[in-house]
N, C-alpha and C positions, 0 to 999 in steps of 0.2 A: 504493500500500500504506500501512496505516498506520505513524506515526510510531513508534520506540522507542527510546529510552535506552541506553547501551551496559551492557550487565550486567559485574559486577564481582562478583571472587570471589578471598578472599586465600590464600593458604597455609598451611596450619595443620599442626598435627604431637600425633600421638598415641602411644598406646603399647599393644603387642599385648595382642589377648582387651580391651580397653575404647576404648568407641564412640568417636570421633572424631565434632567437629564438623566440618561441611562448610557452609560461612560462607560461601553464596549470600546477593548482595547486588542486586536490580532497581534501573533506572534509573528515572525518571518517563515513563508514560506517557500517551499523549492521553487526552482524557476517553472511557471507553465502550471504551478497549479492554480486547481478553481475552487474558489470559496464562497461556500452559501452561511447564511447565519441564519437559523431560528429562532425566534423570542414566542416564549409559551408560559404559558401560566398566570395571562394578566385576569382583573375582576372584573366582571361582566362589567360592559359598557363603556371599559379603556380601551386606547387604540394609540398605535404607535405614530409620531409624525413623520413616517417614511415607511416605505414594505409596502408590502401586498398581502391580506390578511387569507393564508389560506385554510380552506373549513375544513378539508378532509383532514388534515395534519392541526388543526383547531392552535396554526401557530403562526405569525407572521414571519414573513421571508424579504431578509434585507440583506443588500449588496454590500460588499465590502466600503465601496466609495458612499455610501449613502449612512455609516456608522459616525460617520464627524456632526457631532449635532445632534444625533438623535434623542428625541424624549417619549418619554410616556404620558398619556394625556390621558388624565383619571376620571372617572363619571364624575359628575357633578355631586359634591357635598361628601366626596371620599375621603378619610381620614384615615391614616393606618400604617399597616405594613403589606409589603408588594413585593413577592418575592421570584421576579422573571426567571425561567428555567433556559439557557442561552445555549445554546449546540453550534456549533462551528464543524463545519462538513469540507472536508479538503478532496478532492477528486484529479486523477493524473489524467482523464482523460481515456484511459483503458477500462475502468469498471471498477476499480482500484477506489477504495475510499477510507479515508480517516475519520472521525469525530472526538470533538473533544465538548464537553460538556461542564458548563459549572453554574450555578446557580450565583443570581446576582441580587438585591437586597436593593428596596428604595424605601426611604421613612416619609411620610406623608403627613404633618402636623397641621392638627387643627385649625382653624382660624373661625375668627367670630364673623358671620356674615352680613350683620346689622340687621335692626328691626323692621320690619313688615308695620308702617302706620296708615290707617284706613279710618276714615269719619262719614257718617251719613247723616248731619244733622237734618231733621226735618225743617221747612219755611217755619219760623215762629211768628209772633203776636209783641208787640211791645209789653215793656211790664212783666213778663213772664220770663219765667225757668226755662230755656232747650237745652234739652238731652243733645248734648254731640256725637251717640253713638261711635264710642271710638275703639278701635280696634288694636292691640298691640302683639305684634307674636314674631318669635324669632325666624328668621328669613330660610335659616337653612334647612333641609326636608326631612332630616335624620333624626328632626327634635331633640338635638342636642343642646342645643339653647336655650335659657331662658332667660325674662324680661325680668331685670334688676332695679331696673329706675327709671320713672317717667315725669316728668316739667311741664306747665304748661309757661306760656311766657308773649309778651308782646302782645297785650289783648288791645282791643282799640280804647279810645280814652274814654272812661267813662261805662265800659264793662267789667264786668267780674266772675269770679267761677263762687257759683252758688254752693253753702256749706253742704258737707255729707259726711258718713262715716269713710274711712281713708285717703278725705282730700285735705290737704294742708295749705292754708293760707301763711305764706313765709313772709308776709308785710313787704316785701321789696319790690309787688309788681307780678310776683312769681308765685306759682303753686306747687307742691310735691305731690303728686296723688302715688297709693301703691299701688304695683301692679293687678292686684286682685280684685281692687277699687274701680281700675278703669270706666265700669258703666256706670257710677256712680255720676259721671263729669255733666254739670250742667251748667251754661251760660246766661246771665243775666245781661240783658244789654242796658244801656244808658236810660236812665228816666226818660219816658214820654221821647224814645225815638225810634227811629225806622231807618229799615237800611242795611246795608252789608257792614255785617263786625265780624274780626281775625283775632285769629291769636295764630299760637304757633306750638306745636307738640313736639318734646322731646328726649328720646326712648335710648333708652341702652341695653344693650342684651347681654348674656356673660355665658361663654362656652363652657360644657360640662366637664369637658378631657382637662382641662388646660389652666383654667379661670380667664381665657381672653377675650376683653370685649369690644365691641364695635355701638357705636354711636348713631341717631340720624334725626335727622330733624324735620316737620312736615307742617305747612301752610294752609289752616283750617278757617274756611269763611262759614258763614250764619247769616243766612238774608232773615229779616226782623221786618213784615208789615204795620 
């Protein structure tokens, strides 16, 4: 069989929802030989950004020239470890063939993917309480997240968020509501007016693996008849 070089492949480490390098390294090979690479063993619905994913072999098939660069691109909200099975196939051309095999290791660390904020206030009545219907939930689909802290902030002049059990008026302008609290949230607009009044919601979520979290802020009108 023909001669091959032992393949090398170091361990690398990425972070979820963005591609990871997979740092396949060949040995030198005789002159004239042909080299195929297999990567096998990725999680349902990663794909490599180079190859041809073939089904019968349930492995993708990359060229030597197309190894500079290559990553793994992890389904969306994948957290974890990834442990690609790499085969290196040397062939002289006669029928003659090598393989070398070793399994290659990538770390995929969590990340906080910020909150999901959604409001349906109904048209309201001057004088009166609306419910803001507000919605808070972590972004990413694994339910790995949860909502740690929510603000309300920047109401127009002359509104306010009407008391309830876990909304906090902090006198600065500002409210703390807890996350449990959320429907709790109702707005008072200005004596005897009408009209569109804003405020502004803002969520923090904190990932479960990890403690990391992500931030976002969102722009909430109330038409008032």
């Amino acid at each position: 069989p023909p001669s091959f070089a032992t393949l090398l492949q170091a361990e690398a480490s990425g972070e979820e929802d963005a591609p990871a390098r997979l740092a396949i390294a060949l040995g030198e090979a005789a002159p004239g030989t042909i080299v195929t690479v297999l990567v096998a063993g990725l999680p349902a619905g990663a794909r490599l950004s180079a190859g041809i994913l073939d089904p019968e072999r349930d492995a993708w098939v990359i060229r030597p020239e197309e190894l500079d660069g290559l990553q793994v691109i992890p389904p969306a909200d994948f957290a974890g470890s990834i442990t690609p099975r790499v085969t290196a196939i040397a062939s002289d051309g006669t029928g003659a063939t090598a393989r070398t095999v070793r399994d290659a290791r990538l770390r995929l660390v969590a990340v906080a993917d910020g909150p999901a904020i959604s409001a349906t206030p109904p048209a309201g009545t001057e004088d009166t309480a609306i419910p803001l219907n507000l919605r808070v939930a972590g972004a990413d689909a694994d339910g790995s997240e949860s909502v740690v802290a929510v603000t309300l902030s920047g109401l127009s002049t002359g509104a306010r968020i009407a008391p309830a059990p876990g909304v906090k008026d902090n006198g600065d302008g500002t409210w703390t509501v807890e996350p449990a609290a959320i429907g709790n949230v109702r707005l008072i607009p200005p004596d005897n007016a009408h009209g569109t009044f804003g405020l502004t919601v803002t969520a923090t979520v904190r990932e479960a693996s990890n403690g990391a979290t992500a931030t976002a802020s969102r722009g909430v009108s109330v038409a008032v008849a």
